[in-house]
Wavefront OBJ file of the C-alpha trace (Angstrom):
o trace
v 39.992 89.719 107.722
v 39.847 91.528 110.812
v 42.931 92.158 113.452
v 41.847 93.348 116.694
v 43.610 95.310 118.554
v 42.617 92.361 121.592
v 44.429 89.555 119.105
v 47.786 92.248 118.078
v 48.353 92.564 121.297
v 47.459 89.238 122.994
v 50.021 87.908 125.441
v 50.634 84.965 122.458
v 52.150 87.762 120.549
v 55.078 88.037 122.422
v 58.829 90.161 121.010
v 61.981 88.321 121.661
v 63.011 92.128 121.501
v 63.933 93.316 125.347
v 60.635 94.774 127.199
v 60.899 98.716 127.139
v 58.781 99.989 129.877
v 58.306 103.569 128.258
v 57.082 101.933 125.248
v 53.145 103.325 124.560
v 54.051 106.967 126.041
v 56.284 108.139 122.709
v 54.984 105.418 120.174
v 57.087 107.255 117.435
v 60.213 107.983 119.177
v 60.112 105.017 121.106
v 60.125 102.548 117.328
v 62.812 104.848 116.141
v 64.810 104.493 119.014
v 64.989 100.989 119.368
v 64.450 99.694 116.068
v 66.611 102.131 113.603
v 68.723 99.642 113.085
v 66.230 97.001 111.485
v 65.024 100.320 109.295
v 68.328 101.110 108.011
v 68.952 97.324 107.094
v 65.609 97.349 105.064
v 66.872 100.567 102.825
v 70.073 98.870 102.370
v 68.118 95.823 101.607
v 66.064 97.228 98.497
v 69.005 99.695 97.902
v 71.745 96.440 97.298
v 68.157 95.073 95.232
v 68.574 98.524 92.515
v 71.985 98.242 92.461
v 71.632 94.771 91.462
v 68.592 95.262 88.753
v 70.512 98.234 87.167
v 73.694 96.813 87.019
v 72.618 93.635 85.528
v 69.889 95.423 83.181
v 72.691 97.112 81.697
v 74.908 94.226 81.163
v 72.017 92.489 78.922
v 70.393 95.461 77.631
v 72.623 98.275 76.894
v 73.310 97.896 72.828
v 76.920 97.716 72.992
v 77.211 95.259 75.630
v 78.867 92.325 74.293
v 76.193 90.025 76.467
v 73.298 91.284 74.313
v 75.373 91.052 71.224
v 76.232 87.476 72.066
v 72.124 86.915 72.960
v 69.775 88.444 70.267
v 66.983 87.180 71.966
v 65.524 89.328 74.381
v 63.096 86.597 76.067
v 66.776 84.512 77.018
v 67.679 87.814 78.348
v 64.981 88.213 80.572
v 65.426 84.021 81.850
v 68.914 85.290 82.587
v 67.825 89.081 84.432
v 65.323 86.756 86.357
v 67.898 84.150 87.357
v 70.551 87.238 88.468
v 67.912 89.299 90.603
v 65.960 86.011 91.705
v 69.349 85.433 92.957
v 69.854 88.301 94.247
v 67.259 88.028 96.114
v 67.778 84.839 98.098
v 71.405 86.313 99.264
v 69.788 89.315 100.586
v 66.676 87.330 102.715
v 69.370 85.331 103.999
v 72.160 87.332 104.757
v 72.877 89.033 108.273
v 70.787 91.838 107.246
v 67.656 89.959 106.452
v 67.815 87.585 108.787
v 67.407 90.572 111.248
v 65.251 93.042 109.446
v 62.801 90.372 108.183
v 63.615 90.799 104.622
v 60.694 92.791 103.368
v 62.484 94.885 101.464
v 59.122 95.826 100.050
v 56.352 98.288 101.515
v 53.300 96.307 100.112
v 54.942 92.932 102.315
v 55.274 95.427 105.691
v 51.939 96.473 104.890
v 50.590 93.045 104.749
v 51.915 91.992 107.893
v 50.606 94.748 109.445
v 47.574 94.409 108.174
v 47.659 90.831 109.826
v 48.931 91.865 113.096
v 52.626 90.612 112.862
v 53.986 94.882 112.783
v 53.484 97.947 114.753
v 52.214 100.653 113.086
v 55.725 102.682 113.367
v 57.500 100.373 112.049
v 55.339 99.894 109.259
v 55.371 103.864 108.747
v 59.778 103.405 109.080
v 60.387 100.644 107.094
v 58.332 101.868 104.368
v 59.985 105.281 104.560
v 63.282 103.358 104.755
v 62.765 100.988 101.880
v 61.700 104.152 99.631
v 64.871 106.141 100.545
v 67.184 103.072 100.161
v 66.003 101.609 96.472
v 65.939 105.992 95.301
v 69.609 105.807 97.005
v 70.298 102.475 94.808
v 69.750 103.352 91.945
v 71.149 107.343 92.343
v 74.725 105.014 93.308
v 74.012 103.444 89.942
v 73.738 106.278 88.325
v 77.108 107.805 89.510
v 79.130 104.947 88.729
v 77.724 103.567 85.299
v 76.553 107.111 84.299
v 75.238 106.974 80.644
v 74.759 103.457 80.976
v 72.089 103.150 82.925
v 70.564 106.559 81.351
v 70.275 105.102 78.231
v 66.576 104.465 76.478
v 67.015 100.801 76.194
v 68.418 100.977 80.347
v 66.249 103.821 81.901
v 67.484 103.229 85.497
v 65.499 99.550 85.195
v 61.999 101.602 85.173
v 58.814 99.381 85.330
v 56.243 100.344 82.896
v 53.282 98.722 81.520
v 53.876 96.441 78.169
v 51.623 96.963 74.734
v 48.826 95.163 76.026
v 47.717 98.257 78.304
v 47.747 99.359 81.868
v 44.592 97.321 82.703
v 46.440 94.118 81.610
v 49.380 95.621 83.588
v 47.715 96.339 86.901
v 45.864 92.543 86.397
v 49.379 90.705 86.138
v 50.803 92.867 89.166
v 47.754 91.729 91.641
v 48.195 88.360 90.581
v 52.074 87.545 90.837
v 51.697 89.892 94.253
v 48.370 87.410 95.384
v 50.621 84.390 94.469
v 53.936 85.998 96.048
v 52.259 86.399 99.216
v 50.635 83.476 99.094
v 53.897 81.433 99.063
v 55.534 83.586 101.677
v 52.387 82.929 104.499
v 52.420 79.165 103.354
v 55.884 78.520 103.571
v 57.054 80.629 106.116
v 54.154 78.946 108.698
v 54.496 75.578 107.566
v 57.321 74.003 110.400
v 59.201 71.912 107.642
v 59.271 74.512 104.701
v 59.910 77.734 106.883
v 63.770 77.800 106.292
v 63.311 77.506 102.266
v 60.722 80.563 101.918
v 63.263 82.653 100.849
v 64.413 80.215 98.183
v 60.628 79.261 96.666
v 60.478 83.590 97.066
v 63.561 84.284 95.374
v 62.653 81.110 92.753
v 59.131 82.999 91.848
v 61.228 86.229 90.882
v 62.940 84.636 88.488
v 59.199 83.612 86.848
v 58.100 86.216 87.283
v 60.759 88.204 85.371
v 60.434 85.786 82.434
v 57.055 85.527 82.301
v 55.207 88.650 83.046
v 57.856 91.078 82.928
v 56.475 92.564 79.449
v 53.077 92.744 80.663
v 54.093 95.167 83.545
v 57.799 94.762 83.831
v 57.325 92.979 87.109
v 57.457 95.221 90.062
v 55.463 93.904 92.977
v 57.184 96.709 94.731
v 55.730 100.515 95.142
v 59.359 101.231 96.695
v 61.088 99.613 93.393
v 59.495 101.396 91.155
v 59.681 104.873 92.768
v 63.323 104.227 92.570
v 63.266 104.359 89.357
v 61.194 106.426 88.307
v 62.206 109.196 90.187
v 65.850 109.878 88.248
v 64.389 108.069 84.987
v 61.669 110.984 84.934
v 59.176 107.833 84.384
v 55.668 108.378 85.926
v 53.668 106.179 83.365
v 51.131 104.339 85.374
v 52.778 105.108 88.260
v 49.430 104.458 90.481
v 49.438 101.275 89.273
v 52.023 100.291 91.078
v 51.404 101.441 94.122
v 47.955 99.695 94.296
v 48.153 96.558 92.865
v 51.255 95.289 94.564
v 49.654 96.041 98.133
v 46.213 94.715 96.727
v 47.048 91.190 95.418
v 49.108 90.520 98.577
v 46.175 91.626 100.946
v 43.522 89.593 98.988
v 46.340 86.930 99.702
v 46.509 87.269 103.391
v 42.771 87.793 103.684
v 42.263 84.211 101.732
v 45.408 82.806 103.851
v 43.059 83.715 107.120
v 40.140 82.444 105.991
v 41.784 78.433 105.737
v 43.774 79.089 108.033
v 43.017 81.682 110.833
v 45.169 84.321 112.196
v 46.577 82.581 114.372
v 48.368 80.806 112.209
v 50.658 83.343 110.634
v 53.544 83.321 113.392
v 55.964 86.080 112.375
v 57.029 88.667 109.460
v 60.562 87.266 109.017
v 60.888 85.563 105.472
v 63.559 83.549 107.172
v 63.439 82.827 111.269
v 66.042 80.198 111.719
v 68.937 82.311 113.082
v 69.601 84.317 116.534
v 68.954 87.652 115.242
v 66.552 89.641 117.853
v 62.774 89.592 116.401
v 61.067 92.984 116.899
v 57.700 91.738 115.772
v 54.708 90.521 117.272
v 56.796 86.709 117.265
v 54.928 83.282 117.843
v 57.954 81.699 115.974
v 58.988 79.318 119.100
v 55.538 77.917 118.790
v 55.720 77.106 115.044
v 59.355 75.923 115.826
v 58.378 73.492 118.285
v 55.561 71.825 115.966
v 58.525 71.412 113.818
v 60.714 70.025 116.230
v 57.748 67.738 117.335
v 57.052 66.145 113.609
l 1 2 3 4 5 6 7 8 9 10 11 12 13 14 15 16 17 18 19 20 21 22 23 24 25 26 27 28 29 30 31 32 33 34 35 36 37 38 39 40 41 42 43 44 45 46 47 48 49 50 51 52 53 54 55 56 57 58 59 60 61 62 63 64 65 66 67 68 69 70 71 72 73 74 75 76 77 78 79 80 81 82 83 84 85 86 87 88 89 90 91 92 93 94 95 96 97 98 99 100 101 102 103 104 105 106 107 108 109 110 111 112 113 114 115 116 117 118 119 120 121 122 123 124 125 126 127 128 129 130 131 132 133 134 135 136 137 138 139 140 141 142 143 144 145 146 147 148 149 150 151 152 153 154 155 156 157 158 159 160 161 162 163 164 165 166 167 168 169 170 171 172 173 174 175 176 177 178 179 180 181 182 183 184 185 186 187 188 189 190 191 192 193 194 195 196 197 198 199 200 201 202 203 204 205 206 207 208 209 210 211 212 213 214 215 216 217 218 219 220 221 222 223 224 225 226 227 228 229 230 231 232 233 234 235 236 237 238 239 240 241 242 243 244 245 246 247 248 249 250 251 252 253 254 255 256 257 258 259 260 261 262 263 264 265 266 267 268 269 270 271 272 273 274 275 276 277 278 279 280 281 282 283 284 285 286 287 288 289 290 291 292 293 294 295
């Protein structure tokens, strides 16, 4: 699967963002100047994510919680973690700041897009940088305000590590909820009458995911999340893992999306598109919009 720089750039592939006409002299500067604010929203995006994860992993893991006393059954617990961060989730794609950013939230979804034609390089390189700085800043808030809580062994800052069946069986269950993640996301979010409910069937999956695979990997999907974890947790175990099977089931995913489909059928990055927030990727989402309009 193949993106040219002939079919990035074609005049199809037009931004609703204003034209700059310095844009292609300072490439770097240029992204940073008139897109910070769509990086910012994407740390704060993964950041509100940690916050989330650690504050609810503590609730229904820490021992003396009085929610895991009252639920001695830790696969319940992880229905209910799914259901809270699937949740949690679906407010972020949808709220102001997703609806602007995009809602990636996730390096190994920018990547994909990019790799499909959708995102600049620059803003690949800035929203990664920004979604690795804002889930580390996440969970370091966590840590100041619930302090030993989230410390704790049973807590550790909502780390991701492999489960007992190995890190082979880990990095296999990561490339296949990532494949299947990304595979809903392209379907939905290019289909006219499912676009505006890709961030529910997205958010929906989480919560599977989280009861069902979590303790073969503890469900990551997300080089970013993990990092931020990891990083005050003092957690490296597998930590490559994580940082290639996320990005590799959700490329095998867009490369199978592009053979049924073809690339021209993958019309923006946003998760959700049906708002008036400016669009600073390579848009076709007034095409897609009037098919919809049109069935």
């Amino acid at each position: 699967m193949r993106v040219s720089p002939t079919v990035a750039s074609s005049p199809e592939k037009v931004r609703t963002s204003p034209y700059d006409a310095s844009v292609g002299r300072q490439p770097l500067l240029n992204a940073l100047r008139r897109h910070w604010p769509e990086y910012v929203m994407e740390g704060v995006e993964l950041g509100l994510y940690m916050i989330s994860a650690c504050a609810f992993v503590v609730l229904l893991e820490y021992p003396t919680s009085s929610v895991h006393q009252a639920l001695p059954d830790p696969a319940l617990r992880r229905v209910l973690l799914g259901i809270a961060m699937s949740m949690t989730a679906i407010g972020i794609i949808y709220s102001p700041l997703g609806q602007r950013s995009g809602a990636h939230f996730n390096p190994a979804v920018t990547f994909t897009f990019f790799r499909l034609g959708k995102v600049e390089l620059w803003d690949t390189a800035f929203y990664g940088a920004a979604q690795f700085l804002g889930g580390l800043l996440g969970v370091v808030l966590s840590a100041l305000v619930l302090g030993e809580l989230v410390a704790h062994p049973s807590v550790r800052y909502a780390a991701t590590v492999p489960g007992m069946a190995g890190v082979g069986v880990a990095f296999l269950a990561e490339v296949v909820i990532s494949f299947l993640q990304m595979s809903l996301i392209l379907r939905f979010s290019n289909t006219p009458r499912l676009a505006r409910f890709t961030g529910l069937f997205a958010g929906a999956m989480i919560a599977t995911y989280i009861s069902l695979e979590a303790p073969y990997s503890g469900m990551s999907m997300n080089p970013a999340r993990t990092f931020a974890s990891a990083m005050p947790a003092h957690i490296w175990t597998a930590l490559w893992l994580y940082f290639t099977a996320p990005p590799l089931g959700m490329l095998l995913a867009a490369e199978l999306y592009v053979r049924q489909y073809g690339i021209h059928k993958v019309f923006c990055a946003k998760l959700h598109h049906h708002n008036d927030k400016r669009c600073i990727f390579h848009c076709n989402w007034k095409q897609l919009s009037v098919a919809g309009d049109q069935l």
